[in-house]
mmCIF file of the N, C-alpha and C atoms, coordinates in Angstrom:
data_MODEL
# 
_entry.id   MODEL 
# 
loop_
_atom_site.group_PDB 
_atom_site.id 
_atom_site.type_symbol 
_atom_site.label_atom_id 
_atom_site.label_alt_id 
_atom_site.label_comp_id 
_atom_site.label_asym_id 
_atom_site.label_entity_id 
_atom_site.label_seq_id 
_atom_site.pdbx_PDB_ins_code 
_atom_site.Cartn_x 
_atom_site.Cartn_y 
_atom_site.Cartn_z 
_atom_site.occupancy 
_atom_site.B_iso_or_equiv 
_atom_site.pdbx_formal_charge 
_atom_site.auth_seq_id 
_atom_site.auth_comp_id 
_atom_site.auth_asym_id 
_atom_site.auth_atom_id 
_atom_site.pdbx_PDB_model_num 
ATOM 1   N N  . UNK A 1 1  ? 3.072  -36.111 -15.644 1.00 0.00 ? 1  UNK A N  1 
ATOM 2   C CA . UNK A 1 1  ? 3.893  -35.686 -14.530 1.00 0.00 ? 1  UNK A CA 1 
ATOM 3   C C  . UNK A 1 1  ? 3.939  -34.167 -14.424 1.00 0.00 ? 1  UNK A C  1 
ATOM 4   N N  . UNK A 1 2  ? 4.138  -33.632 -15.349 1.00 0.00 ? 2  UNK A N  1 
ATOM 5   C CA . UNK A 1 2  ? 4.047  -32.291 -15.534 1.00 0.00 ? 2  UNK A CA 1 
ATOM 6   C C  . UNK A 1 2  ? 2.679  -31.691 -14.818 1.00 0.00 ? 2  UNK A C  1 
ATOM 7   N N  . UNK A 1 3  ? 1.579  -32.144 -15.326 1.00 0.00 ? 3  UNK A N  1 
ATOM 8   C CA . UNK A 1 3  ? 0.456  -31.423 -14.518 1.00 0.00 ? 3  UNK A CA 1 
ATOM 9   C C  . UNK A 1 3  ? 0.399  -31.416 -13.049 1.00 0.00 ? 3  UNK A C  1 
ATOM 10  N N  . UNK A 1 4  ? 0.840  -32.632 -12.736 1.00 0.00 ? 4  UNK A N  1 
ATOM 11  C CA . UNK A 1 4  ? 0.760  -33.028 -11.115 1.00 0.00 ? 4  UNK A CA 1 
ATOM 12  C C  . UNK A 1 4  ? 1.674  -31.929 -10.428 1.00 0.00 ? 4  UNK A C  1 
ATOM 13  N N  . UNK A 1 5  ? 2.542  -31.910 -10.693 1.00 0.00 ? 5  UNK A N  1 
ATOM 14  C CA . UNK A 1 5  ? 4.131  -30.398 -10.905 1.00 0.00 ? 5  UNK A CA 1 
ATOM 15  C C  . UNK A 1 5  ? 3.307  -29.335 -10.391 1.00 0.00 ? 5  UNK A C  1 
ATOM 16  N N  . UNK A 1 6  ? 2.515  -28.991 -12.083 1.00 0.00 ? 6  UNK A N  1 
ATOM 17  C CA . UNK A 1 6  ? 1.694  -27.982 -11.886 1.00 0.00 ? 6  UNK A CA 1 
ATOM 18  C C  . UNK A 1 6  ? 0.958  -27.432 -10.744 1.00 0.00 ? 6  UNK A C  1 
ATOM 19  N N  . UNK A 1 7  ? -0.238 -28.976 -10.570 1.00 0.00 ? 7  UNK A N  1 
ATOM 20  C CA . UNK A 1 7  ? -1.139 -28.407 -9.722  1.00 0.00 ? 7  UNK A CA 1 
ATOM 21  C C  . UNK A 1 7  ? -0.598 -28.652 -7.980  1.00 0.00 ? 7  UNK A C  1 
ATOM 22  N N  . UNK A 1 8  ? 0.305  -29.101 -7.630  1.00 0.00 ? 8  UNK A N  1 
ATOM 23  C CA . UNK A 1 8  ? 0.985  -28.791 -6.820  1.00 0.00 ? 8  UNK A CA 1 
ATOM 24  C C  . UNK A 1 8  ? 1.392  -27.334 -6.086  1.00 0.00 ? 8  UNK A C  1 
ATOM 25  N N  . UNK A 1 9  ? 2.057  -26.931 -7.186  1.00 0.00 ? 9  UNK A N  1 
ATOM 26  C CA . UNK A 1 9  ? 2.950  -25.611 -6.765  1.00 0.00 ? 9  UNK A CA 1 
ATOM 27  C C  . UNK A 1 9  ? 1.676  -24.438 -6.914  1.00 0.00 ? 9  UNK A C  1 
ATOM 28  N N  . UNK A 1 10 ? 0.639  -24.946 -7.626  1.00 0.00 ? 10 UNK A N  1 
ATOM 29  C CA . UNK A 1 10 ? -0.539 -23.981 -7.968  1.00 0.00 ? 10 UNK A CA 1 
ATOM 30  C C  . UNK A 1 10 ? -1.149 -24.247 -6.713  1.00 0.00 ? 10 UNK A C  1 
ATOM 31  N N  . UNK A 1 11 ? -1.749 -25.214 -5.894  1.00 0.00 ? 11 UNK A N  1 
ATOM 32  C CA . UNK A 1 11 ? -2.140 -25.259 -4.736  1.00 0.00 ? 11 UNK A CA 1 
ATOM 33  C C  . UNK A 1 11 ? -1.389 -24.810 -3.554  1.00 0.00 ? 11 UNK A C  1 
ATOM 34  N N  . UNK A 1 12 ? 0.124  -24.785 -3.704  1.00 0.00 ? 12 UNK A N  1 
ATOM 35  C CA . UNK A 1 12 ? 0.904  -24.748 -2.668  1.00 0.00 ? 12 UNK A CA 1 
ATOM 36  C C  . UNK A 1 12 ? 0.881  -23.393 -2.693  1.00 0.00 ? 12 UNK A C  1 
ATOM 37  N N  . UNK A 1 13 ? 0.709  -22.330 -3.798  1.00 0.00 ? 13 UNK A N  1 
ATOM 38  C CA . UNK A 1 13 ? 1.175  -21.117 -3.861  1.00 0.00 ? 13 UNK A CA 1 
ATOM 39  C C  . UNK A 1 13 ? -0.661 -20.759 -2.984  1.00 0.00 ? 13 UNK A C  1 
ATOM 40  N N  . UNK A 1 14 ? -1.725 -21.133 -3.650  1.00 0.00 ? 14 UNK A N  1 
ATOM 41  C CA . UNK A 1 14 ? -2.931 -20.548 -2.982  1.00 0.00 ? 14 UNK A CA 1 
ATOM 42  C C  . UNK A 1 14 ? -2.425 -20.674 -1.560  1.00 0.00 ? 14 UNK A C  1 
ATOM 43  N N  . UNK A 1 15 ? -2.467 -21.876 -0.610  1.00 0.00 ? 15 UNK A N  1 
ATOM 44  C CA . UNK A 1 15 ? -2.212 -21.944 0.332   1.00 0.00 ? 15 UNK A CA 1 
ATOM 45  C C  . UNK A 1 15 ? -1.796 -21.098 1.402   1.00 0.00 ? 15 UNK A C  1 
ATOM 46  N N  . UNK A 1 16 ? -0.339 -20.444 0.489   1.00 0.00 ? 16 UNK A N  1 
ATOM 47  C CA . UNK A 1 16 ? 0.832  -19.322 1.249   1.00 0.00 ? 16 UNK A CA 1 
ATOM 48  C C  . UNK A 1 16 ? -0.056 -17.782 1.443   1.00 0.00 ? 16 UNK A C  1 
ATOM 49  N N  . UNK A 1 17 ? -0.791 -18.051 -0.020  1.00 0.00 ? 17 UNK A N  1 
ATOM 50  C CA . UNK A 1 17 ? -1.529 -16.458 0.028   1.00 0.00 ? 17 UNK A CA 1 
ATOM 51  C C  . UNK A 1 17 ? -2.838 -16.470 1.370   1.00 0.00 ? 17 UNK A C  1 
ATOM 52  N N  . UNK A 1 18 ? -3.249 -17.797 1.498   1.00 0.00 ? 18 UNK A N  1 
ATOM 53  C CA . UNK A 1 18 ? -3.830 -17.602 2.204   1.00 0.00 ? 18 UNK A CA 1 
ATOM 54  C C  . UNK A 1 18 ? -3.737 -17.577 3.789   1.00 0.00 ? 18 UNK A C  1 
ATOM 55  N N  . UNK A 1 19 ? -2.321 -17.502 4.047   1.00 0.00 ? 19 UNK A N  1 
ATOM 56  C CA . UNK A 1 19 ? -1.627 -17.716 5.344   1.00 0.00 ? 19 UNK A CA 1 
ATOM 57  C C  . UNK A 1 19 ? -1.498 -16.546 5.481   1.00 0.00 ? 19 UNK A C  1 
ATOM 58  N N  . UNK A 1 20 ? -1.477 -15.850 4.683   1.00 0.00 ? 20 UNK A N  1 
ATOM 59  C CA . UNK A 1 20 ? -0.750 -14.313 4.554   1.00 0.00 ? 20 UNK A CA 1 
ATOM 60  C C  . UNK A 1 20 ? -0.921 -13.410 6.444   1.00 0.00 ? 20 UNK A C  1 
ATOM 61  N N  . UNK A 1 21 ? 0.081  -12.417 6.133   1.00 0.00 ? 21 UNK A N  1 
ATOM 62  C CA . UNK A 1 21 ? -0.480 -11.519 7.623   1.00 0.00 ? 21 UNK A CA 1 
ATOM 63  C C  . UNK A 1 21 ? -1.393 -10.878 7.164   1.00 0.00 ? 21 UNK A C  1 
ATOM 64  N N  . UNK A 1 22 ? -1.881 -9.794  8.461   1.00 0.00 ? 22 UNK A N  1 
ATOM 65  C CA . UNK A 1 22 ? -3.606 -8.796  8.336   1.00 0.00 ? 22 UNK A CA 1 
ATOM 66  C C  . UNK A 1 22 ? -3.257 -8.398  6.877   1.00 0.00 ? 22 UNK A C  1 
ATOM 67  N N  . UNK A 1 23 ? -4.394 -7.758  6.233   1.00 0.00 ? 23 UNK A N  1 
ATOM 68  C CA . UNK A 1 23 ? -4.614 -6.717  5.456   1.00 0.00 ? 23 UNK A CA 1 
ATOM 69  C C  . UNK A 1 23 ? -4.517 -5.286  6.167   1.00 0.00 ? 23 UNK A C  1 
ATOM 70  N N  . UNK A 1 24 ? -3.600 -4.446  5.362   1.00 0.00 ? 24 UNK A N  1 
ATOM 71  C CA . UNK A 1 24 ? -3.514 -3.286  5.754   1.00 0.00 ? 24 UNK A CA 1 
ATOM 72  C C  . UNK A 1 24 ? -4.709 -2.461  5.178   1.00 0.00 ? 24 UNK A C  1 
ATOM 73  N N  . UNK A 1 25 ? -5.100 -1.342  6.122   1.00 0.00 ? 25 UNK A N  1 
ATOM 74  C CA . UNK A 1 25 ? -6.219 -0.739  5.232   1.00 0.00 ? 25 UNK A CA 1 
ATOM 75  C C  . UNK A 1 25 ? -5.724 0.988   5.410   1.00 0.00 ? 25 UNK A C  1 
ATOM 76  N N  . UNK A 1 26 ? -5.765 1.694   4.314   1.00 0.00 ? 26 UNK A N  1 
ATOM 77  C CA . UNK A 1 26 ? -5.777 2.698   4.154   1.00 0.00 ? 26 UNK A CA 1 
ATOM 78  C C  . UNK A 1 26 ? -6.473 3.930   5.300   1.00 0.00 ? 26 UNK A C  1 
ATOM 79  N N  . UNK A 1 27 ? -6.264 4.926   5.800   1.00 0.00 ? 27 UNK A N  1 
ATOM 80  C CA . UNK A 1 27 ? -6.348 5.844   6.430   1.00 0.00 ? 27 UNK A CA 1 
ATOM 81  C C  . UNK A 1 27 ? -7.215 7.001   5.892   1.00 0.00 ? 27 UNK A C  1 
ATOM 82  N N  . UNK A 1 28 ? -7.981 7.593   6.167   1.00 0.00 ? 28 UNK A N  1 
ATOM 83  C CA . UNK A 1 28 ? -8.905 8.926   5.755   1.00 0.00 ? 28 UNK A CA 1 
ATOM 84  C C  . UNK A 1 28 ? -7.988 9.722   5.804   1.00 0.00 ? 28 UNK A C  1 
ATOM 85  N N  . UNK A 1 29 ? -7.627 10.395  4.678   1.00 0.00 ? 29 UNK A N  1 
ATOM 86  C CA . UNK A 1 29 ? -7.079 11.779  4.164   1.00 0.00 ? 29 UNK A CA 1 
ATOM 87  C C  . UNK A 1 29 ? -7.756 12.687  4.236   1.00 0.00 ? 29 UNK A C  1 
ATOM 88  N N  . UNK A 1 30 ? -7.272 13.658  5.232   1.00 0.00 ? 30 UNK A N  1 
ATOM 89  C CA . UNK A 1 30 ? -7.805 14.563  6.080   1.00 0.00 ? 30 UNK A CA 1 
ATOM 90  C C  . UNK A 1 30 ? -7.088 15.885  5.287   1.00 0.00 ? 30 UNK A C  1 
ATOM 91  N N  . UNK A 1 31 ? -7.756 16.587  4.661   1.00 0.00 ? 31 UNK A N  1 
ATOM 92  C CA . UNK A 1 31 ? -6.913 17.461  3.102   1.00 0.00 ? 31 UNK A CA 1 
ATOM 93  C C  . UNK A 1 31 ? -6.787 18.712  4.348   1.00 0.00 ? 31 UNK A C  1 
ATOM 94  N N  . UNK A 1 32 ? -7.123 18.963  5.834   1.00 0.00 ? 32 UNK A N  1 
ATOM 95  C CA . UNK A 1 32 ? -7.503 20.072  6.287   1.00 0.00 ? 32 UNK A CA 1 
ATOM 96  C C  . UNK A 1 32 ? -5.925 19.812  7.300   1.00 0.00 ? 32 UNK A C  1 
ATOM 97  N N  . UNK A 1 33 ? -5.758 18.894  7.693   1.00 0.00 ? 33 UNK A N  1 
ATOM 98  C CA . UNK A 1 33 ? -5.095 18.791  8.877   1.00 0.00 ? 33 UNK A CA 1 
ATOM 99  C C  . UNK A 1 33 ? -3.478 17.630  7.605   1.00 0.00 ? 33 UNK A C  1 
ATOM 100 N N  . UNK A 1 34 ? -3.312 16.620  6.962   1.00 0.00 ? 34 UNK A N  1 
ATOM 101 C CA . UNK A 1 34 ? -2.506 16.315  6.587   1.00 0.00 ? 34 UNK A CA 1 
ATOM 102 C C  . UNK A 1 34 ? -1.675 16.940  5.555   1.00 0.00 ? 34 UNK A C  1 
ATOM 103 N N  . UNK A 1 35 ? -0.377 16.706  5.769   1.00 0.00 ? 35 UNK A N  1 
ATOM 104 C CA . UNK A 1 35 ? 0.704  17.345  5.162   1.00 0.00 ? 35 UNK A CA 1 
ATOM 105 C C  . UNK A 1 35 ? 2.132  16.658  4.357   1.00 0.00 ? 35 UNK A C  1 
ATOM 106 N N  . UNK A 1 36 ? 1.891  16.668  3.007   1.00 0.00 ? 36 UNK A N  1 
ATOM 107 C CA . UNK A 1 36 ? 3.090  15.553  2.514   1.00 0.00 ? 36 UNK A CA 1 
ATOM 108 C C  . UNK A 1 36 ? 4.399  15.685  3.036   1.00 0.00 ? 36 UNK A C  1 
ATOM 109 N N  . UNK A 1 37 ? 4.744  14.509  2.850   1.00 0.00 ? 37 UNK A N  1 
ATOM 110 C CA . UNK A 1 37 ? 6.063  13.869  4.085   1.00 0.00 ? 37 UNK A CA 1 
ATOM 111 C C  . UNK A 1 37 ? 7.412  14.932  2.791   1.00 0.00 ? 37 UNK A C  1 
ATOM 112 N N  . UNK A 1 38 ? 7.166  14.695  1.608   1.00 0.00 ? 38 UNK A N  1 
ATOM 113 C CA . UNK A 1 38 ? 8.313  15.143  1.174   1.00 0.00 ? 38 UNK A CA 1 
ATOM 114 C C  . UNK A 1 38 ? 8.510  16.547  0.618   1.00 0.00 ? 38 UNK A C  1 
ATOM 115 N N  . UNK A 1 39 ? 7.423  17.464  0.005   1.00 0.00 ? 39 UNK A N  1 
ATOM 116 C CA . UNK A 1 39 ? 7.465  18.589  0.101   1.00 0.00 ? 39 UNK A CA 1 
ATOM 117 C C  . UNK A 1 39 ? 6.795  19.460  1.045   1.00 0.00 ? 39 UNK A C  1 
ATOM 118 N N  . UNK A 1 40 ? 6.333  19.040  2.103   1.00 0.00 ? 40 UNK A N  1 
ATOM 119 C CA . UNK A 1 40 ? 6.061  19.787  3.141   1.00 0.00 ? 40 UNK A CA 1 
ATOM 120 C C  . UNK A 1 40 ? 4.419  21.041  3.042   1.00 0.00 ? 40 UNK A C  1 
ATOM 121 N N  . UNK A 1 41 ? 3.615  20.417  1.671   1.00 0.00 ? 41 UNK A N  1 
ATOM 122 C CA . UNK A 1 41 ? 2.405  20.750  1.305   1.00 0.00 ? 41 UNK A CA 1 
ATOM 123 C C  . UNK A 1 41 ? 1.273  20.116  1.740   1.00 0.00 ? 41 UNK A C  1 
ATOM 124 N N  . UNK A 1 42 ? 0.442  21.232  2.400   1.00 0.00 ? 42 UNK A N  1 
ATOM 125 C CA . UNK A 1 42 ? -1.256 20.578  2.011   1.00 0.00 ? 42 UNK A CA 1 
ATOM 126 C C  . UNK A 1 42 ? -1.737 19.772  1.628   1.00 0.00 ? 42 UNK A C  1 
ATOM 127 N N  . UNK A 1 43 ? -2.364 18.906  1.305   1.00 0.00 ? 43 UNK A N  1 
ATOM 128 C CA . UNK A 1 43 ? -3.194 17.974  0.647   1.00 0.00 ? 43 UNK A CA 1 
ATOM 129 C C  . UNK A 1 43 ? -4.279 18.909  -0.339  1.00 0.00 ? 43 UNK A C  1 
ATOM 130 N N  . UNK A 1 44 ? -4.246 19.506  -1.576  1.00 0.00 ? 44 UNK A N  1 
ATOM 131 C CA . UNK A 1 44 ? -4.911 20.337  -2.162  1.00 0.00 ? 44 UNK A CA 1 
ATOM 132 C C  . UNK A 1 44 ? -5.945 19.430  -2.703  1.00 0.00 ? 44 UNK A C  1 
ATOM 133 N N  . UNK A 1 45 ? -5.453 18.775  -3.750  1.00 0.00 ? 45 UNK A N  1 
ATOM 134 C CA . UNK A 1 45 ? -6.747 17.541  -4.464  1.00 0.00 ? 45 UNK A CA 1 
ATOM 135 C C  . UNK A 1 45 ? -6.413 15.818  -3.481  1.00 0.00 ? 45 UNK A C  1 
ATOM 136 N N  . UNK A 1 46 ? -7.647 15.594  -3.674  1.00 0.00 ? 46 UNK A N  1 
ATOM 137 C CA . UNK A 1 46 ? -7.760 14.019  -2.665  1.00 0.00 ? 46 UNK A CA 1 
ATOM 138 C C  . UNK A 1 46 ? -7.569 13.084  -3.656  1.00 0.00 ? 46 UNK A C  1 
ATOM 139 N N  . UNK A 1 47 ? -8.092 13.567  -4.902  1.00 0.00 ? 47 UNK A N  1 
ATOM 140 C CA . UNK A 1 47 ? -7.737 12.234  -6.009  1.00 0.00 ? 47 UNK A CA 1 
ATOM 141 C C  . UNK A 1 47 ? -6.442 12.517  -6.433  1.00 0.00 ? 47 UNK A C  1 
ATOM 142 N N  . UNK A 1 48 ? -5.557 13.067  -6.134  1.00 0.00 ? 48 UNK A N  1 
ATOM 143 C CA . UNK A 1 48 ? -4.083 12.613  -6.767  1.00 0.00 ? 48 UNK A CA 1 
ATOM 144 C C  . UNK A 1 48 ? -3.176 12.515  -5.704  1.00 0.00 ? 48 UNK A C  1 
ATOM 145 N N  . UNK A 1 49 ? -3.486 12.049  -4.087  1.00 0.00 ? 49 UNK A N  1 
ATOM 146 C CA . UNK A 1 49 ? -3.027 12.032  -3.009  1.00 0.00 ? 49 UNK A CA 1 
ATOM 147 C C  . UNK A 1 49 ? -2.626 10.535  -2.841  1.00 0.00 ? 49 UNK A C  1 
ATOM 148 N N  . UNK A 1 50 ? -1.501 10.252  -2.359  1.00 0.00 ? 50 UNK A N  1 
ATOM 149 C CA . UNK A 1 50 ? -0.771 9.098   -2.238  1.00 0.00 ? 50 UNK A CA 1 
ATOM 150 C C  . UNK A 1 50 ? -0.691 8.972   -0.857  1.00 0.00 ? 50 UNK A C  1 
ATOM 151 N N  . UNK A 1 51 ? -0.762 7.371   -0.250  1.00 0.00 ? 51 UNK A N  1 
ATOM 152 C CA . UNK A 1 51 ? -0.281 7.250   0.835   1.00 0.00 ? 51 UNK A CA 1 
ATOM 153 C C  . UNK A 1 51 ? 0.258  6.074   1.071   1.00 0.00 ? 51 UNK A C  1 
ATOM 154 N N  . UNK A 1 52 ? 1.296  5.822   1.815   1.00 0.00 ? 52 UNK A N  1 
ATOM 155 C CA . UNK A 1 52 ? 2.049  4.855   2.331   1.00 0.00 ? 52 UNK A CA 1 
ATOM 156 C C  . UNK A 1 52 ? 2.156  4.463   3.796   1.00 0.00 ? 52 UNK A C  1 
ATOM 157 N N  . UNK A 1 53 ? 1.394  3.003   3.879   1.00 0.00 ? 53 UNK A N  1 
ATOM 158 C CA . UNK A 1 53 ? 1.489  2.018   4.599   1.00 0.00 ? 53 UNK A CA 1 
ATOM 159 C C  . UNK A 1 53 ? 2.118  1.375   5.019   1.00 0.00 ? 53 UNK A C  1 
ATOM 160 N N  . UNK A 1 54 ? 2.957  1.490   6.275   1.00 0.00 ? 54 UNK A N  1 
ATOM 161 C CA . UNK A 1 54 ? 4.268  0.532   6.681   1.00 0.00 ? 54 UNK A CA 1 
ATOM 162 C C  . UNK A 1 54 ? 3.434  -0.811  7.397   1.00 0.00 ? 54 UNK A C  1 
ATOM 163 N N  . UNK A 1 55 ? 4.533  -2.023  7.880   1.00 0.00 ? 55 UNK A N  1 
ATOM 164 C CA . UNK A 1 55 ? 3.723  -3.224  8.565   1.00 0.00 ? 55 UNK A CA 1 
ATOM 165 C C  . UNK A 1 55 ? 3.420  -2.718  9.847   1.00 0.00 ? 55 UNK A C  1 
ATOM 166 N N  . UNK A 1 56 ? 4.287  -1.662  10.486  1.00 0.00 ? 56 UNK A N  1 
ATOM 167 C CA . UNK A 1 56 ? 4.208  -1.481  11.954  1.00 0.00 ? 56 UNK A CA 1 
ATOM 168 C C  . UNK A 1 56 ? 2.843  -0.527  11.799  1.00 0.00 ? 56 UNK A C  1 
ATOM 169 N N  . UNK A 1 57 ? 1.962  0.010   10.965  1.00 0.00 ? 57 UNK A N  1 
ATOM 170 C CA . UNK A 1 57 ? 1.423  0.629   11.568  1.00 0.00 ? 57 UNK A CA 1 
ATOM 171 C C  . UNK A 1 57 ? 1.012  2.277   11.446  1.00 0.00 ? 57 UNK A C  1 
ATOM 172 N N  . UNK A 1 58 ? 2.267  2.451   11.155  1.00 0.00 ? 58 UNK A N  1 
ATOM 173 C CA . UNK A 1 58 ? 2.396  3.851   10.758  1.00 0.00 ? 58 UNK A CA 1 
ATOM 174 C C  . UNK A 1 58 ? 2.176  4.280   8.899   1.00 0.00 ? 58 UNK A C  1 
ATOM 175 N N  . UNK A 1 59 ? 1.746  5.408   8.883   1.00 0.00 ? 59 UNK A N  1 
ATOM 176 C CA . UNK A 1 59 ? 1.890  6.139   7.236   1.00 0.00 ? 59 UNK A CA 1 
ATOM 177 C C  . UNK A 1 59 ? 2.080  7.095   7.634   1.00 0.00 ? 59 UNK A C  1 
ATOM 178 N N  . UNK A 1 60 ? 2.405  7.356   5.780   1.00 0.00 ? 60 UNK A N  1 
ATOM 179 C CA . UNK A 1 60 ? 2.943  8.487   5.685   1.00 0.00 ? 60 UNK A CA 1 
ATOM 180 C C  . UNK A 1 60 ? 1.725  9.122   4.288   1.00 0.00 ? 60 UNK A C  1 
ATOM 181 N N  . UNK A 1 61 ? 1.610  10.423  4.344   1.00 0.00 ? 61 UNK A N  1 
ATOM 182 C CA . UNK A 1 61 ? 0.929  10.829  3.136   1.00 0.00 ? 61 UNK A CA 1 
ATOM 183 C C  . UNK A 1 61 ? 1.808  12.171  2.243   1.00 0.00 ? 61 UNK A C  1 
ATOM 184 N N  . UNK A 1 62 ? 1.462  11.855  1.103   1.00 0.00 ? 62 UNK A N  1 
ATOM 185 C CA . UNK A 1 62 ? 1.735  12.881  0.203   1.00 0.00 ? 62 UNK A CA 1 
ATOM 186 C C  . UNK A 1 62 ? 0.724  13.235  -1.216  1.00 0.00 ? 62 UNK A C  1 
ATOM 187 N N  . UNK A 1 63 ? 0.783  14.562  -1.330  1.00 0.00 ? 63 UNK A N  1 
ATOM 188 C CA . UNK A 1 63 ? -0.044 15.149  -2.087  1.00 0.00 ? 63 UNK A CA 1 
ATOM 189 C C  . UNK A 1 63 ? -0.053 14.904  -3.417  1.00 0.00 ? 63 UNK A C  1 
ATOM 190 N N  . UNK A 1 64 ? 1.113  13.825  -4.324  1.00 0.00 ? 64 UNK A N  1 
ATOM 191 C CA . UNK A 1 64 ? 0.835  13.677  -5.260  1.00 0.00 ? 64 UNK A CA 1 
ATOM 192 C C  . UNK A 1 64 ? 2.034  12.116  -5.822  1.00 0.00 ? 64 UNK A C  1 
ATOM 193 N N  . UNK A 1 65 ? 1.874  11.739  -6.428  1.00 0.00 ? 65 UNK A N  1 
ATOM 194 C CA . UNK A 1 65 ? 2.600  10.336  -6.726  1.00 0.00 ? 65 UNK A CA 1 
ATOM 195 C C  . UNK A 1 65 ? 3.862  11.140  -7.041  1.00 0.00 ? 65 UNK A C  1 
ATOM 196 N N  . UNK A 1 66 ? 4.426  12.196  -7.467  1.00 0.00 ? 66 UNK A N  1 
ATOM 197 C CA . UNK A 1 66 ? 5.773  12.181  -7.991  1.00 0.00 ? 66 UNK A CA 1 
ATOM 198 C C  . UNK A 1 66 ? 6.079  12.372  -6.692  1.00 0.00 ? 66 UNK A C  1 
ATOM 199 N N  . UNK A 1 67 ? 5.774  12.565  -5.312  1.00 0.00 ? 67 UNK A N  1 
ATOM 200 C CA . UNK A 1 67 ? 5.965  12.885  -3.681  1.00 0.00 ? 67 UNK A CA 1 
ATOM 201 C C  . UNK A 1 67 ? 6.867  11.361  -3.263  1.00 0.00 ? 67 UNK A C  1 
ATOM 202 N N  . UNK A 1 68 ? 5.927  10.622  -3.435  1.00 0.00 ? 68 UNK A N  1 
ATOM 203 C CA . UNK A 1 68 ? 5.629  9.348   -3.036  1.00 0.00 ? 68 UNK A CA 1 
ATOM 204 C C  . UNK A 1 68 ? 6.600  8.800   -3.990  1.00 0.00 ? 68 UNK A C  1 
ATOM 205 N N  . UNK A 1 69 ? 6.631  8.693   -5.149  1.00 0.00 ? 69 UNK A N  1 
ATOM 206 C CA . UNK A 1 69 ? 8.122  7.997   -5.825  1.00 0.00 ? 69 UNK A CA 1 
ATOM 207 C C  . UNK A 1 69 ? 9.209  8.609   -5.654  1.00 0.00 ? 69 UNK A C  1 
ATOM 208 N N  . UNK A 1 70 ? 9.561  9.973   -4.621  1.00 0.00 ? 70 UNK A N  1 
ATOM 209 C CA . UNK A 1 70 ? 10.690 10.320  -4.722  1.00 0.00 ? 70 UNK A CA 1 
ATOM 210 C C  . UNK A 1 70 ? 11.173 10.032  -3.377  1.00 0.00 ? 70 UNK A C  1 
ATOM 211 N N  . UNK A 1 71 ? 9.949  9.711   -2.271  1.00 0.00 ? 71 UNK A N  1 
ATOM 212 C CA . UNK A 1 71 ? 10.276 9.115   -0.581  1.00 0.00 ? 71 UNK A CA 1 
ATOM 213 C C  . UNK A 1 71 ? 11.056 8.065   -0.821  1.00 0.00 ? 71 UNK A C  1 
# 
């Protein structure tokens, strides 16, 4: 009984993931023209640049993860 349990809620859960809404996809960080949302800097390095994806559509970018954990 237990397995049946199992593979139930294990199928039921694939299912949901696969109902899911769009995939959001990330935005080109433009280091010339974008500017972090919380200290009001440049984009200096691209590999330690954070950005955030809302459902509607919109982001936001910042120049470094301590930016982005403090939004």
């Amino acid at each position: 009984m237990k397995w049946k349990t199992f593979i139930f809620i294990l199928s039921l859960s694939l299912f949901l993931v696969g109902c899911s809404e769009k995939a959001y996809e990330p935005k080109e960080i433009n280091v010339e023209t974008d500017i972090c949302k919380v200290c009001n800097i440049g984009i200096a390095h691209e590999d330690y640049a954070a950005e955030l994806i809302f459902k509607n559509g919109d982001y936001e970018v910042f120049d470094d993860l301590g930016c982005l954990v403090e939004f």
